[in-house]
N, C-alpha and C positions, 0 to 999 in steps of 0.2 A: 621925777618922783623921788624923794626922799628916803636914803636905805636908813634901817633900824641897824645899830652895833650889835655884833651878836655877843652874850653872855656866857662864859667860859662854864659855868655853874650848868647852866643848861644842857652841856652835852657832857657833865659827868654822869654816868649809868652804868650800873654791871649786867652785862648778857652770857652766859651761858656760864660765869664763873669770871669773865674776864671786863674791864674798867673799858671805858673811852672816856674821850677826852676832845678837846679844839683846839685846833694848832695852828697855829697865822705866820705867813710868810710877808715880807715887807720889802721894797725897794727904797731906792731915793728919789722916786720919780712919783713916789704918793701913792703906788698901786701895793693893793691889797688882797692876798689868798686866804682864804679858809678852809678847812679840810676838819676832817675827823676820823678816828681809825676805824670809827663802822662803815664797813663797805671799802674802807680808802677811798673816801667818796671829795671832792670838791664841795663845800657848801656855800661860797661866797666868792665872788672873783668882782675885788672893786676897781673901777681904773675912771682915769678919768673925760669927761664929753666935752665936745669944741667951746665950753664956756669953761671948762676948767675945773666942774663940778665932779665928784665922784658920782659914779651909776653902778651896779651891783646887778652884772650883765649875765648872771647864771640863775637859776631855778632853785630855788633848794627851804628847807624850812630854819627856824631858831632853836633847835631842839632834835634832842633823840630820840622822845617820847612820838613827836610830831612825824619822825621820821619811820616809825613801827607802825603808825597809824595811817601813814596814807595810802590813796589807792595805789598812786604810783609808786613804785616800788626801788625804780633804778634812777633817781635823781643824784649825778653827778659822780656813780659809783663807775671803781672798778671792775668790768664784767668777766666772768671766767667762769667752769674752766670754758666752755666754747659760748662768745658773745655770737648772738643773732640764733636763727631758727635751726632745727636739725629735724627735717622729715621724719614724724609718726616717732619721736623720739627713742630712734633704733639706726646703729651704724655696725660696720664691721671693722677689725682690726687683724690683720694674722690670722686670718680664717676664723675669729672668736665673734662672737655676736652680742653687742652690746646693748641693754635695755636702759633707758633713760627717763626721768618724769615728763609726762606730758602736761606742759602748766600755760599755754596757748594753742588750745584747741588740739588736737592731735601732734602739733609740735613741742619740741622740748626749749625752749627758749632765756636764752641768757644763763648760761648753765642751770638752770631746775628752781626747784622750787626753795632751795636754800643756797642760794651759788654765791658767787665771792660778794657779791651786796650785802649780803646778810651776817656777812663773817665778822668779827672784830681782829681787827690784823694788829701786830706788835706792830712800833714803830722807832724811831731813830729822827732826830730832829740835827740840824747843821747849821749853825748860825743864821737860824731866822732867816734862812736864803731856799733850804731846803731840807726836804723829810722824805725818811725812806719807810715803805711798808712791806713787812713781811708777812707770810703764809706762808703753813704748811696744809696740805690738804690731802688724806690721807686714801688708798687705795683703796677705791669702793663708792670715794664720795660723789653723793648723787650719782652716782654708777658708771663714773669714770673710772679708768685702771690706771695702776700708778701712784705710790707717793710723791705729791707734785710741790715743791716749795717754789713760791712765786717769791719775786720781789719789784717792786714797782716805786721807781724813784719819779717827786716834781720837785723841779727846781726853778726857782724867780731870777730871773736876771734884772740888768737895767735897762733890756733891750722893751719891757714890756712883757717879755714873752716868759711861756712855763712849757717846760722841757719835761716831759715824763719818757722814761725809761722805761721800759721793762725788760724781766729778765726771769727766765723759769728752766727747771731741771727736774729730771725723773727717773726713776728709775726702771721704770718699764716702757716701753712704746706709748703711745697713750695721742690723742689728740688736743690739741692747743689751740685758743682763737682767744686774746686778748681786747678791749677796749676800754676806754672811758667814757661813761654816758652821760655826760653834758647836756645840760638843757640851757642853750644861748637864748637870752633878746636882749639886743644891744640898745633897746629903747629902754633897758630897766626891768630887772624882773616884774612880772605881776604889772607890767602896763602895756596891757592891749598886746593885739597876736604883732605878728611875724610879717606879714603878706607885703606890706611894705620893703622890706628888708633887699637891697641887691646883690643878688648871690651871683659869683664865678665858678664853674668848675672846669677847664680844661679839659677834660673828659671827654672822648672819640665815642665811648659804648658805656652803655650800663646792665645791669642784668635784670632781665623780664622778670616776675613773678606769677605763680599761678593762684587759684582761686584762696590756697590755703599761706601764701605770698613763699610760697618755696621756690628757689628759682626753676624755670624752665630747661637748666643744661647746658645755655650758650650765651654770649655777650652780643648787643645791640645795638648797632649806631644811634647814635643820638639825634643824628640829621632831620628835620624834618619832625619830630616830636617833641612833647611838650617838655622832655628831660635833656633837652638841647642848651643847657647854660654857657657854652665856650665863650659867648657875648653874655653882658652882664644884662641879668635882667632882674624882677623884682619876684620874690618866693611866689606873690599870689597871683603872678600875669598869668598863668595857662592851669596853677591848680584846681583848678573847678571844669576843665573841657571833656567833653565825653570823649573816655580814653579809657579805654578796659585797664591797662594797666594802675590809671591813679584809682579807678573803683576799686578795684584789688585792695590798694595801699591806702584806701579813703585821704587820698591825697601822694603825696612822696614818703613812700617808704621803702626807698630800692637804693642797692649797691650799685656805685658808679667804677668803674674800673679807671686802677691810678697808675699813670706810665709816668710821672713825676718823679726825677730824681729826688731826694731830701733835701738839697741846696736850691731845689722851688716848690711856688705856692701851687699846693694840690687842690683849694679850693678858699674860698674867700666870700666876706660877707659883709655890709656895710648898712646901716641906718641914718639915712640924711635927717633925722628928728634929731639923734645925739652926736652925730659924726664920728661914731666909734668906728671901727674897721677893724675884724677878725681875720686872719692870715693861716691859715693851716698847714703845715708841712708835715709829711710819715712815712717809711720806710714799707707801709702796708701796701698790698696790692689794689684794696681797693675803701671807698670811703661808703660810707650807709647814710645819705641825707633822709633825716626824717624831718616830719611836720608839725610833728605833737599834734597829730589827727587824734587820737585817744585821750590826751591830759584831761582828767578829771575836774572837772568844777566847784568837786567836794574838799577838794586839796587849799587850803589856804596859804598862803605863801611868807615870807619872811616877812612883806610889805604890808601884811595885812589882805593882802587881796585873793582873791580865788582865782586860779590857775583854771585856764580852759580850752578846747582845740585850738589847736596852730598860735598857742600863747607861748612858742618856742621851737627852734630847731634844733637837733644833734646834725653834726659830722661826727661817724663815728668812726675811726681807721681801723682796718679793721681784714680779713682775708673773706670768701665770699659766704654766704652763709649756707649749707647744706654740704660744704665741702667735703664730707668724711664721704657723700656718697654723689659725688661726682666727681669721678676722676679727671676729668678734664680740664676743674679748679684747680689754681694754684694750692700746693698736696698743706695740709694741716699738722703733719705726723710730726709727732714730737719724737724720735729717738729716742730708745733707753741711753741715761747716762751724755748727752749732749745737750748743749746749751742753748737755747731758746732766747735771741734780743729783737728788740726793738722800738722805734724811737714815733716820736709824735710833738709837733710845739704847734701851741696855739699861741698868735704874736700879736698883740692890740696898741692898733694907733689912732691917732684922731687926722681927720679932714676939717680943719677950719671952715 
């Protein structure tokens, strides 16, 4: 399928007082990034398939207009302050009790109703190789404590791959859970779902969810279930079995726990239609496969096409979601006044 170039005009717009813009990162290898400072969102990621063609293997729209307007909300963006779900959007910290919006049913998800998606973040550009974004987000917001400045670098190499950094500091205690929300098909945005797709995950355990996908408290082997990826297999071979779990998740919507050093692959994805191959490596504990079980059909895509269930997957790196109230999760707590990193690359090759 044919990607459209996107129009630098198209994502001029001022939000709250403040401009965005499109910013394109380039290699010598012909691959192409797009980003824009609302959200610090990715909106274009070109590379090229076993014919040599470029394919435009992320989700995203042509426009910032398009981007206020659709259902979905976190296409490609940086999520904070805490990505994934938080129980009845209510934690403690230091004996203080935190009240948070509920904008996923009784949960608070992807920091609230206004979270770092929605933000217009300054930014910083580096030889067309890479761009840094910043935030400041201030104590109270969405009813986190703590003035929190983020900074969230991607950089393009020639290896194919993009390197995001992150990096945050506070001044109070506060909690912290980082991600980027990527929406992969390596067959091409906007053509046809996922289910094809061969995913690896390495992965011994992943974490149950219950009826409201909050996790259940404890980690779960994979052995013997449908979330058993250590052999490659294809996204749609077991997503349809009756499995209390995938109803929960109307498919894969669960945290896989990542004992992967950063110098290997924490999980991996392949389309024998383009022969692309997605590589992931993160310093996170654990990775969040979803299915695009909910993408809207209302959503029209860059390509012209309408976006629809499982017309895409995230790997999202990412610590586990509900963690401010399970202590038995890897701890969330950002320290006053200490520094907050870490790293994430997603690395694409072809298979002839």
């Amino acid at each position: 399928m044919a990607f459209k170039l996107l129009q630098h005009k198209n994502f001029i717009h001022t939000l709250n007082g403040k401009n965005t813009h499109l910013i394109v990162l380039k290699n010598r290898s012909g691959m192409q990034v797009a980003f824009t400072d609302y959200g610090a969102r990715i909106v274009s990621i070109l590379v090229p398939d076993k014919n040599g063609e470029l394919r435009d293997v992320i989700l995203g729209f042509g426009s910032i207009g398009e981007y206020l307007d659709a259902k979905e909300k976190f296409h490609g963006a940086t999520i904070g302050r805490f990505a994934n779900r938080i129980a009845n959007g209510k934690f403690s910290l230091n004996d203080q009790f935190y009240t948070l919006p509920q904008n996923n049913g009784t949960n608070c998800l992807h920091g609230g109703l206004s979270g770092f998606h929605d933000k217009v973040w300054d930014r910083q550009v580096s030889f067309k190789k890479k761009v840094d974004f910043y935030l400041s987000s201030p104590d109270g917001d969405e009813g986190f404590p703590g003035n929190l400045r983020v900074n969230v670098s991607f950089e393009l190499n020639e290896d194919n791959e993009i390197l995001i950094k992150y990096r945050a500091i506070c001044d109070k205690d506060t909690i912290l859970n980082l991600t980027n929300h990527a929406y992969f098909n390596l067959n091409g945005e906007g053509n046809g779902d996922v289910l094809n797709h061969q995913l690896t995950i390495p992965s011994t355990h992943f974490i149950p969810i219950n009826e409201n996908q909050i996790p259940l408290g404890q980690e779960a082997p994979v052995e013997e279930t449908p979330f058993d990826f250590r052999n490659t297999k294809s996204i749609g071979k077991h997503i349809n079995n009756d499995d209390v779990q995938l109803a929960y998740g109307n498919g894969y919507d669960h945290t896989f726990v990542n004992s992967q050093p950063f110098t290997q692959v924490a999980a991996s994805a392949y389309s024998p239609e383009s022969g692309i191959r997605l590589e992931v490596k993160t310093t996170e504990p654990g990775i969040q496969l979803y299915t695009g079980n909910f993408l809207s059909e209302k959503d029209k895509g860059k390509s012209g096409e309408n976006y629809g269930p499982r017309g895409a997957f995230c790997l999202e790196t990412q610590h586990y979601p509900n963690s401010p109230n399970e202590p038995r999760f890897p701890s969330v707590v950002l320290k006053a006044d200490t520094s907050f990193t870490s790293q994430t690359s997603f690395r694409f090759s072809v298979n002839k």
